[in-house]
N, C-alpha and C positions, 0 to 999 in steps of 0.2 A: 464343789461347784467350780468348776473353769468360768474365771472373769470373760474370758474373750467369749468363750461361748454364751455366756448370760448378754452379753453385749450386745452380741450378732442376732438372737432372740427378738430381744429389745428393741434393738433396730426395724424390726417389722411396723413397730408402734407409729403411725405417724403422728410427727408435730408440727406443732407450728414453732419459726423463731423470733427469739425475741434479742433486744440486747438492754443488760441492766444497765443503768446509769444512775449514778449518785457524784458527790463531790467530795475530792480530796485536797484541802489546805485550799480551798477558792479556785479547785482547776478540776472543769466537770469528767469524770473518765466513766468507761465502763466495761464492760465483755457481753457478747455472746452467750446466751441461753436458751435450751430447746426445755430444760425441767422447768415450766409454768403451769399452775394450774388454777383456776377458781377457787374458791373453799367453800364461801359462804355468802349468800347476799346481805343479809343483817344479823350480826353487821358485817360490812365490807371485806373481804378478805381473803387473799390469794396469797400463794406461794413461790418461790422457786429456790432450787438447789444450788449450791458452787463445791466443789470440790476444796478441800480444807485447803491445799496449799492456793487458792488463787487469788490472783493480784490485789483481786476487788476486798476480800475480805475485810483487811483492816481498814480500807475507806469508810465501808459498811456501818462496822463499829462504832467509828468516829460518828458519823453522821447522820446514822439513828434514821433513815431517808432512803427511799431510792424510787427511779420512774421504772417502769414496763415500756418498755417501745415493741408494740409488733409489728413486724418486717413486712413490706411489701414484695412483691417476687421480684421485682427493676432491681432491689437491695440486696441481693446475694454476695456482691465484693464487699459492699458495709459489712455483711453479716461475720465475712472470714476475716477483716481487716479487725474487727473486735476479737476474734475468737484464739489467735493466739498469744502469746505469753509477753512479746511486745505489741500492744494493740496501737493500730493507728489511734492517733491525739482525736478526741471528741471534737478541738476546734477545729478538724479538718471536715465536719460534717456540717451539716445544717439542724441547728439544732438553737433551742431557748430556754430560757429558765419558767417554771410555772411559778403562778402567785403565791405557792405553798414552798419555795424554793429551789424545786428538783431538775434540773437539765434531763430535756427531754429531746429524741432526736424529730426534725420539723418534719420531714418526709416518710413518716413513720406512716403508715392503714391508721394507728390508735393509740393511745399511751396512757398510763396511772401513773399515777403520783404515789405515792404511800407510805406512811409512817412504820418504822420496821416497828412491829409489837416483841418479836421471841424469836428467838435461834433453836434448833433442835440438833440435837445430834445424827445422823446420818449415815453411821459408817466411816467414809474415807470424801464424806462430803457430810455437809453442815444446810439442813433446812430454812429457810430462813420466812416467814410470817408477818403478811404487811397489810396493813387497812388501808384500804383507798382511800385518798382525800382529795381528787380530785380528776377528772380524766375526760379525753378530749378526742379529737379525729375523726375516724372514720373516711377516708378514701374510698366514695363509691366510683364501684364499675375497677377499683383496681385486688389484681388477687394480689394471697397471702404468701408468703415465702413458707415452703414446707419443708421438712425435714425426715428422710427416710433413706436408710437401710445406709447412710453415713455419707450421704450425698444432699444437698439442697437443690430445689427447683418451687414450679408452679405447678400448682393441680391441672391437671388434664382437661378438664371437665367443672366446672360453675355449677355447683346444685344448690346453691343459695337461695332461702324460701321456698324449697320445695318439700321437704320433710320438716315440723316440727322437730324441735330441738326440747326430748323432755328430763326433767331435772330427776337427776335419781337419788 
């Protein structure tokens, strides 16, 4: 299987972005993430991926923690300013600490807090398994920043509340 072509594939998939955040040594950092997903409602439990060598991991580790922040579409230069290998400083954003301790960014649609439960192996990236403990937002009337074919934007089109959304 050709990586690049599995990519390219992949890329079809639309997502939403997110940027992880947690804390290293008392200073909140985090990166860019499009692998999120839901798991489970009870209990609480969602996903996302990093690629073994990236920055965040051993924060991670350390600190057993991290928030979900999902991107509003206005956040597309947030979203690239996290995503690579030297990420702009977390204090350069608008962002707070929740009551569970996790820096989360202010201007985010929504964010979770979550206690990292389990790491999985992944390939050439590391799973990683978090229970909500708490989570906040919601920015109505603002869209989401999406992710498709290796490019960010806004959806074209708002179909929100118009189709059930069912759990499979």
């Amino acid at each position: 299987m050709d990586p690049k072509t599995l990519r390219n594939v992949c890329g079809l998939f639309v997502t939403g972005v997110t940027v992880i955040t947690t804390e290293e040594e008392g200073k909140p950092t985090g990166t860019t993430v499009n692998s999120f997903t839901s798991v489970s409602l009870d209990p609480p439990l969602v996903l996302f991926c990093l690629h073994k060598d990236s920055r965040l991991a051993p924060a991670l580790a350390r600190s057993r923690s991290f928030g979900v922040n999902f991107l509003a579409g206005r956040q597309e230069r947030l979203a690239w300013a996290f995503a690579g290998r030297d990420p702009a400083a977390l204090e350069s954003a608008v962002h707070h600490t929740t009551e569970t301790g996790v820096p989360v960014l202010g201007e985010a649609l929504a964010f979770l807090a979550c206690r990292l439960v389990n790491e999985y192996d992944g390939g050439d990236h590391t799973i990683y398994l978090g229970e909500v403990a708490e989570l906040g937002g919601s920015r109505h009337g603002a869209e989401p920043l999406v992710f498709f074919r290796g490019s960010m934007g806004v959806l074209e089109e708002q179909l929100l509340g118009i189709h059930p959304i069912l759990d499979g």
